[in-house]
N, C-alpha and C positions, 0 to 999 in steps of 0.2 A: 611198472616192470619194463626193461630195459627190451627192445626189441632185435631182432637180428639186424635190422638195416642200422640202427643205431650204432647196435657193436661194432658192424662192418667200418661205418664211416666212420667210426672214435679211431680204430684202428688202422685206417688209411692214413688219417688226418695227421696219427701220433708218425708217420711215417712221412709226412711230408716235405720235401726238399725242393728249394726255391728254381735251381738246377734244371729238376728232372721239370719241373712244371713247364718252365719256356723249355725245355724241348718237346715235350707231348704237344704242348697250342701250336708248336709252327709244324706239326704234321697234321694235325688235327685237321679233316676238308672243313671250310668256314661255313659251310649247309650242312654239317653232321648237327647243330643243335646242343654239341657239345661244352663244356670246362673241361679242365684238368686239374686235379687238386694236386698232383706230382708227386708220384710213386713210382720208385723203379718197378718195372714186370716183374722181377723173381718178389719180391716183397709182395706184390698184389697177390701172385700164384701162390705165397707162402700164406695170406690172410685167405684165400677161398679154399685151399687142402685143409684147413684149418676149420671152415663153415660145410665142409661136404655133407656134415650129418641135419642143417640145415633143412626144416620142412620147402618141399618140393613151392608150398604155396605161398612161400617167401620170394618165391627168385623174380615172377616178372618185376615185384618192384624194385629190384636191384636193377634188372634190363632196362626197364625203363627210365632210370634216375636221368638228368642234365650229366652228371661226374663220370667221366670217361671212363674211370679207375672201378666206380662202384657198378657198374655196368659190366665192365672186364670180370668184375667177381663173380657178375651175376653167371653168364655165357663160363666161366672155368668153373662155377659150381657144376651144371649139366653136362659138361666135359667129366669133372671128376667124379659126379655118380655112375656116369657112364662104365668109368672102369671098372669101377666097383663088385669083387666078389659076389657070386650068387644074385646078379643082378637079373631079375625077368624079363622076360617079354611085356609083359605087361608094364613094368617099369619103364622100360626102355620107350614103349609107346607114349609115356607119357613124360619121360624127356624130350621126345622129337617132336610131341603134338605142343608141347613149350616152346621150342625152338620156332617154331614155324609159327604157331601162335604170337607170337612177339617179333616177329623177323622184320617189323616197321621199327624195331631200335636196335638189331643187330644192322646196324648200315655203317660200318667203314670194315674194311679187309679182313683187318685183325680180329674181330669180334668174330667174324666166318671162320678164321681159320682157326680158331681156338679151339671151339666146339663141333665145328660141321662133320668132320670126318668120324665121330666115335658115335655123335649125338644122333645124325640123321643117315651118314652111312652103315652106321654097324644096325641099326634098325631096320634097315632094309638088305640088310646082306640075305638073307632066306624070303624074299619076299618079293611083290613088282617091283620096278624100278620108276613106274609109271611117273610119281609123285619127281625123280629128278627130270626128266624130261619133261614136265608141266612148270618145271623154275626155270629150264634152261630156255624158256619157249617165252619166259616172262618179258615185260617192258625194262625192268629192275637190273640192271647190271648186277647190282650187290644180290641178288636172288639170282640171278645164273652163278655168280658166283659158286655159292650154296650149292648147285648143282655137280660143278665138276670135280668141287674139293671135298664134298660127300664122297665122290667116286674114290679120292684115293683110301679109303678103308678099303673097297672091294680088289682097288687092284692088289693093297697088301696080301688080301687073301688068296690072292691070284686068279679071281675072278677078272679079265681083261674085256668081255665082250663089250657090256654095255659102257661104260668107262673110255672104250676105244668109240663109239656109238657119238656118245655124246662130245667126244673131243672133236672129231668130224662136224659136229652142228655146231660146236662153236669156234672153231676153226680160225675165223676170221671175223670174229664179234668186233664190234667197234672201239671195244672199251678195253686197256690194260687191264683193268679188275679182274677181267674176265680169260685174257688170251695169257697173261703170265700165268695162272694155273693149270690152264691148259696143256703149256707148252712143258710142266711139271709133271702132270700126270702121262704124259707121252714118255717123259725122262723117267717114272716110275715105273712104267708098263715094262717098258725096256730092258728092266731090271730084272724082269719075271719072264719075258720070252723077247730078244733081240731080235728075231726074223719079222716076230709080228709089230714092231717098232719100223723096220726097215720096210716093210711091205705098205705098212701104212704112209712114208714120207715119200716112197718111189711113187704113189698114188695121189700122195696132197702136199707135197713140195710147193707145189706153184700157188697155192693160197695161203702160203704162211711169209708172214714176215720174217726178218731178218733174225731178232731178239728171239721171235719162236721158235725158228730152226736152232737156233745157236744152244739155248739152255734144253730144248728137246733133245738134242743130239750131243749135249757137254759129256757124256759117259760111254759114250761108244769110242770105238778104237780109233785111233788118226792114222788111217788107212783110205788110198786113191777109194774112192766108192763111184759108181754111177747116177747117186743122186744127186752127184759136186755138180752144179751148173757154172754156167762163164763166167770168170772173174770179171 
């Protein structure tokens, strides 16, 4: 009997494009541990809406595979059960305790940003926020990660405290991984209450770099402000 990981990879492989592959290897970081069997993303995303009804006790071994692609299915399976009609709490817990359970093979951007926000934020919208503040606090770049792009589910809902909380802790992380989403969720906040955007950069202006002021502030008005420091 044919198994889900089987289907999946028949079904990547029958999509394979010589193309899309040297461009996924030359982004690919060379310590991700990764291939690419090369698959455009809508094609990948079109084979995991395809598996969503997939047993949940399938997916780490999609997450964990070497194939970029089959790994991608795994992280947009738990994305698209996530949306899922009549989905529980209890379901949901055990998306997220996947997520996090596996989170030593979701390590490049993409694989975060796929899932994070539905999988680990929406799980935590009525609940502590403990568990982001325990990744953002991590050694793991790609696990802060996780932290602040969790948050933009909450700020969608217009929850902005902790979301604002944690952009602050990581402010001035070391890592792009880390400070371009950042400076995202500052641009989303913004989007739900302006003053509380503007109150936050008259306050931490001066720790932020250039890139992060720039895409934090791309949707506010271009108007004189007094956070404009010297040319």
């Amino acid at each position: 009997m044919t198994t889900p990981r089987a289907r999946i990879l028949s079904a990547l492989h029958a999509k394979q494009n010589a193309a899309e592959k040297d461009k996924i290897t030359r982004r690919l970081p060379p310590d991700s541990g990764l291939d690419a069997i090369g698959v455009r993303m809508k094609e990948v995303f079109d084979i995991a809406k395809d598996q969503t009804s997939v047993d949940l006790a399938h997916v780490p071994g999609l997450v964990a595979s070497s194939w970029y692609e089959l790994r991608m299915v795994g992280v947009s399976i738990l994305d698209f059960k996530a949306r899922g009609r009549n989905v529980g709490d209890d379901d949901r817990r055990r998306l997220y305790e996947m997520y996090l359970g596996n989170h030593e093979f979701i390590n490049i951007w993409d694989l975060v940003d796929r899932a994070a926000p539905r999988v680990v934020g929406w799980y935590l919208l009525d609940k502590s926020r403990r568990p982001l503040f325990d990744l953002a606090r991590s050694e793991r770049a790609i696990e802060r990660r996780t932290a602040i792009t969790a948050s933009f589910w909450l700020i969608r809902q217009g929850d902005l405290d902790d979301p604002l909380t944690l952009a602050e802790q990581l402010l001035d992380d070391p890592s792009e991984l880390v400070t371009k989403p950042v400076a995202t969720a500052l641009r989303e906040a913004g989007k739900i209450d302006q003053g509380r955007l503007l109150d936050f950069l008259a306050t931490h202006r001066a720790r932020m770099s250039g890139p992060t002021l720039r895409l934090a502030t791309n949707l506010l008005p271009e108007t004189p402000s007094p956070l404009q420091g010297p040319q």
